[in-house]
C-alpha positions in Angstrom: 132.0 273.1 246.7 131.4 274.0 250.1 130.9 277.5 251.0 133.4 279.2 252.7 132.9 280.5 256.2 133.0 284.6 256.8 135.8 285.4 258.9 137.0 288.3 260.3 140.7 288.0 259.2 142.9 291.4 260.5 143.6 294.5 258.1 146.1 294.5 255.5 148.9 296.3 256.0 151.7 297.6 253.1 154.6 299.4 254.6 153.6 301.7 256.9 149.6 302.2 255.5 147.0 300.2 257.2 143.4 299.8 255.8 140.0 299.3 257.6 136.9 298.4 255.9 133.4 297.8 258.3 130.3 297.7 257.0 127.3 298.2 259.5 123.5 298.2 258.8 121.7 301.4 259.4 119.0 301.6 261.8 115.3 301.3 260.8 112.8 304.3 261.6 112.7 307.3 262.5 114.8 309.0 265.3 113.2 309.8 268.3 111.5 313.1 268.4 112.0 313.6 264.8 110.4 312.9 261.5 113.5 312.0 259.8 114.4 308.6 259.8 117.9 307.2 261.4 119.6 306.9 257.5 117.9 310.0 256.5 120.0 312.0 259.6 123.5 310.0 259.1 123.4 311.1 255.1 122.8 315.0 256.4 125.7 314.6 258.7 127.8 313.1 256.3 127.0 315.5 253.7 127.8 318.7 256.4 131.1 317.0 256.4 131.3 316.9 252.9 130.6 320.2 252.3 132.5 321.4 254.9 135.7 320.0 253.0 134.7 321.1 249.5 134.9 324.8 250.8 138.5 323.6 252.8 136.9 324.1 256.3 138.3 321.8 259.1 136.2 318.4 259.3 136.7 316.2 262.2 138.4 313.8 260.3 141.9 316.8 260.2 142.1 315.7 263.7 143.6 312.6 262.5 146.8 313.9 260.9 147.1 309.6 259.9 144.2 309.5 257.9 145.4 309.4 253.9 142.3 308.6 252.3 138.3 307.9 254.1 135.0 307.4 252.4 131.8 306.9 253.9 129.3 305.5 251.6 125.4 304.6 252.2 124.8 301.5 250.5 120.6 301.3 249.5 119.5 297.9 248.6 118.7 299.5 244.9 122.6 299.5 244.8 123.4 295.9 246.0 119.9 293.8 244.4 121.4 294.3 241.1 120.9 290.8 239.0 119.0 289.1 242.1 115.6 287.7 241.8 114.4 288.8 245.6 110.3 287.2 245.7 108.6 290.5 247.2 111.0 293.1 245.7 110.0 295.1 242.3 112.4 295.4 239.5 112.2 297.9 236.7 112.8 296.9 233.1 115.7 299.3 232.1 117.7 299.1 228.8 120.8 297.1 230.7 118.3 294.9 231.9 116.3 294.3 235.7 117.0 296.4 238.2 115.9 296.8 241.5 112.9 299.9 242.3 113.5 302.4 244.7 113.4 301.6 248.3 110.6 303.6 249.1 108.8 301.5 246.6 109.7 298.1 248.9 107.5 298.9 251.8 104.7 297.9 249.0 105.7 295.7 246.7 103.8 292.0 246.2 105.7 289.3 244.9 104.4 289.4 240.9 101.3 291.2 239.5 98.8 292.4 241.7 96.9 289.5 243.2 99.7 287.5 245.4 102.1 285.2 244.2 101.4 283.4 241.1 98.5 281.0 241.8 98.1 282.5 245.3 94.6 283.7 246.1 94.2 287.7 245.8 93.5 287.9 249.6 96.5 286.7 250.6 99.2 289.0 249.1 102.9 288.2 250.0 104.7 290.2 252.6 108.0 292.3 250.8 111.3 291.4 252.3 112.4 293.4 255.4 115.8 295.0 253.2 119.0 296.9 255.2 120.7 300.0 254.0 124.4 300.0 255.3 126.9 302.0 256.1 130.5 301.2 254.2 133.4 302.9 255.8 136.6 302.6 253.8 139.6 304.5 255.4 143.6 304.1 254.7 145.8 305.4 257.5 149.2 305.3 258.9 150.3 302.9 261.8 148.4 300.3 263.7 144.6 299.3 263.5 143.6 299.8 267.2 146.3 302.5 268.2 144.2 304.2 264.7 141.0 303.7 266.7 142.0 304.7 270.3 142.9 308.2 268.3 139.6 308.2 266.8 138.1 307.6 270.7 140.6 309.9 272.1 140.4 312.8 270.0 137.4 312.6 267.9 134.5 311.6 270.5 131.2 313.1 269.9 131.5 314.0 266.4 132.1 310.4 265.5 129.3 309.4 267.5 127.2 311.8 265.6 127.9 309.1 262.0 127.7 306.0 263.7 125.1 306.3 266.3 123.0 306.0 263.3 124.3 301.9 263.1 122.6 298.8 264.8 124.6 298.4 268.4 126.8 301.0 268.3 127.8 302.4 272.0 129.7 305.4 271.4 133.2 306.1 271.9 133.5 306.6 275.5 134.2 303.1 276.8 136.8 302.0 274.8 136.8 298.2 274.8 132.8 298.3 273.7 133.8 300.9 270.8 136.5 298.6 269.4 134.2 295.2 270.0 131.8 296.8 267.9 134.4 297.9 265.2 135.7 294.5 265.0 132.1 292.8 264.8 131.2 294.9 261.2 134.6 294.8 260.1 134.9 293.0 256.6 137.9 291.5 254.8 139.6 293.4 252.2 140.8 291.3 248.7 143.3 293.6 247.5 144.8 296.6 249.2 146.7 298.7 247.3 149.0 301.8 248.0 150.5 303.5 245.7 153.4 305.2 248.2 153.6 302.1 251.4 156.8 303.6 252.7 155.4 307.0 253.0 153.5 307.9 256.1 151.1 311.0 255.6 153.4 313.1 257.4 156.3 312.8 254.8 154.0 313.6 252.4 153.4 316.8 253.7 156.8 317.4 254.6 157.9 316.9 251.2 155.0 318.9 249.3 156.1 321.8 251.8 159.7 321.4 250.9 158.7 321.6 246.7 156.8 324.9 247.6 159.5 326.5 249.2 162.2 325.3 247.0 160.2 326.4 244.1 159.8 330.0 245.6 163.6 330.1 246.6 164.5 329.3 242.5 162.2 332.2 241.7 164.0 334.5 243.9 167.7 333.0 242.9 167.1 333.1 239.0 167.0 336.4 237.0 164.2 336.5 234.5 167.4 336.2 231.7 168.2 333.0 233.8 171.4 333.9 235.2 172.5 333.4 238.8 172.2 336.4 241.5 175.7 336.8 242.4 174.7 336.3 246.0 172.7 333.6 246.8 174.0 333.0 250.8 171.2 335.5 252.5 168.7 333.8 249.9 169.6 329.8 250.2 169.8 330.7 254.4 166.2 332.3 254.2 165.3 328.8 252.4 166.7 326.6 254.9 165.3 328.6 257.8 161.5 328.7 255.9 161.9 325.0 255.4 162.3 323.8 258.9 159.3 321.7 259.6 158.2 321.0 263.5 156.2 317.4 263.8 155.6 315.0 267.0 153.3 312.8 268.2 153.0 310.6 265.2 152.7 307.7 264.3 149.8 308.2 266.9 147.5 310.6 269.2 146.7 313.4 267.3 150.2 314.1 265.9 150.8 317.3 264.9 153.0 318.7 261.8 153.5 322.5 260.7 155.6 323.8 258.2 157.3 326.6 259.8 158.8 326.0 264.0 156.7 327.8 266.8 
């Protein structure tokens, strides 16, 4: 059977949720006037913005009020040479069976026992294979694909640069039409998309979370701890549907904003 061609084939879309999936390879060596290497720097930033959203401070990625799920994940050849047979990379016997060593074990590994190749003269060792780490970014969002991405240019700028300048080729956000080239060059197809709420767009979602909190809270104030009624409810249930007024624009795209309560 012949092997099928990669393609770049457009995202998946289901209802209003769009997906993106690229997966770029992470620069060798060090940065420039540093001693940390390029992939060393991009998993400190990325772990900034992790932190930063464990203790609920604003990351960039709030900017994007489309965004319902991202990941950014660092993929190490250790992770992906699983069940290969790579001539120049060492594998560890583990009780699952072979798995690949560390990378910082690749930079000297000989194919086989020390010596070369098998029948090889010592002298003339084998060089190990030149092996990519890469950056996967999975994200699921509301709208289209390059509207998504001129948001991303528009509002995001420099603190996306700060991720992916840590790529092979990337050019930064400020010329537009090389930004989205190099998107669609290390995008990859996605099998299966699936969304477990396409005909809600993230904005609904908050809306109706917002609504449940405040409905709950007029309920509380309405019922009597015996459960009976309060004999006037009108004050109460107009409190409620002056709290629950929501203000939202701009969306699907650039930078929409949503609050629960009206400026």
């Amino acid at each position: 059977m012949n092997q099928r061609e990669l393609t770049r084939t457009p995202s998946k879309a289901l209802g209003n949720t769009t997906e993106i999936a690229v997966l770029a390879p992470i620069r060798l060596g060090r940065v420039p006037g540093e001693r940390r290497t390029f992939e060393e720097r991009l998993e400190f930033v990325i772990r900034n913005i992790q932190n930063r959203a464990e203790r609920g401070i604003p990351t960039l990625l709030n900017q994007i009020q489309t965004i319902h799920f991202g990941r950014l994940i660092i993929l190490r050849p250790e992770h992906y040479l699983h069940y290969s047979d790579v001539p120049g990379v060492a594998y560890l016997e583990t009780e699952t069976g072979k798995i690949p060593a560390p990378i910082d074990a690749f930079r000297e590994t000989l194919l086989g026992m020390p010596g070369g190749a098998a029948g090889a003269p010592p002298e003339a060792p084998v060089q190990p294979p030149v092996l990519r780490s890469y950056l996967m970014t999975l994200v699921t969002f509301d709208g289209d694909l390059k509207v998504y991405f001129r948001d991303i240019a528009d509002l995001l700028k420099q603190d996306f640069d700060r991720v992916f300048e840590n790529c092979e080729d990337y050019g930064g956000t400020s010329n537009f039409e090389v930004f989205w080239s190099w998107i669609r060059r290390y995008q990859i197809s996605v099998n299966l998309f699936h969304s477990a709420y396409p005909d809600l767009t993230v904005v609904e979602i908050k809306r109706l979370q917002y609504f449940k909190r405040r409905f709950d809270e007029f309920v509380a104030r309405v019922r009597k701890p015996g459960g009976q009624n309060d004999t006037d409810i009108n004050e109460l249930f107009d409190d409620f549907l002056r709290e629950t007024q929501q203000f939202e624009s701009g969306f699907p795209s650039h930078g929409g904003v949503f609050q629960g309560d009206p400026e």
